[in-house]
C-alpha positions in Angstrom: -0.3 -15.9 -4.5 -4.1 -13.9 -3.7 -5.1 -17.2 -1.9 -2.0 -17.7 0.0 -1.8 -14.4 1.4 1.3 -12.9 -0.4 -0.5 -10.0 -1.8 -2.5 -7.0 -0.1 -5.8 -6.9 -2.3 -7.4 -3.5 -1.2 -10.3 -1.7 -3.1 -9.4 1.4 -5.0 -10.6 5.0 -5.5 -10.6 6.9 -8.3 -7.9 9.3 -6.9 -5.8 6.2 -7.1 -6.5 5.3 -10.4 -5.9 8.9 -11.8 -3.2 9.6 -9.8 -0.5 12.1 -11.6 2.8 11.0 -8.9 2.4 7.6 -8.6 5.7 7.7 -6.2 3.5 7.3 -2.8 0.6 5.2 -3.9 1.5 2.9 -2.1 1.9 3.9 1.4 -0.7 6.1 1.2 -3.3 3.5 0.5 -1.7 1.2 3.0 -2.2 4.1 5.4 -5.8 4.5 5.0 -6.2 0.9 5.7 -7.7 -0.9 8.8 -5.5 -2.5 11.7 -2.8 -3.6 11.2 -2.3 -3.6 7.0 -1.5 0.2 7.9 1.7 -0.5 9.7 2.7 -1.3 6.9 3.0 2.1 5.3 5.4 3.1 7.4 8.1 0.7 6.1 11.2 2.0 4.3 10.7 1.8 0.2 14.0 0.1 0.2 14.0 -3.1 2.3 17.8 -2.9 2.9 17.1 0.3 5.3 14.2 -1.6 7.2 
């Protein structure tokens, strides 16, 4: 699934790792990616309201 493209592989920081509220992990480091992978954070967490 890597090799195909299906998942976002990203390198982490510590404040990731040791995050207390994991609730916005995601879209937060989406956001502090490059181009266009940081669209991305901006998507609904539900897909139903996309």
């Amino acid at each position: 699934e890597v090799a195909e493209g299906s998942w976002y592989v990203v390198a982490a920081r510590a404040d990731d790792v040791f995050r207390l509220d994991p609730t916005d992990l995601w879209r937060d480091v989406l956001r502090r990616q490059p181009g266009d992978l940081a669209w991305h954070s901006t998507r609904p967490a539900d897909p139903d309201l996309n």
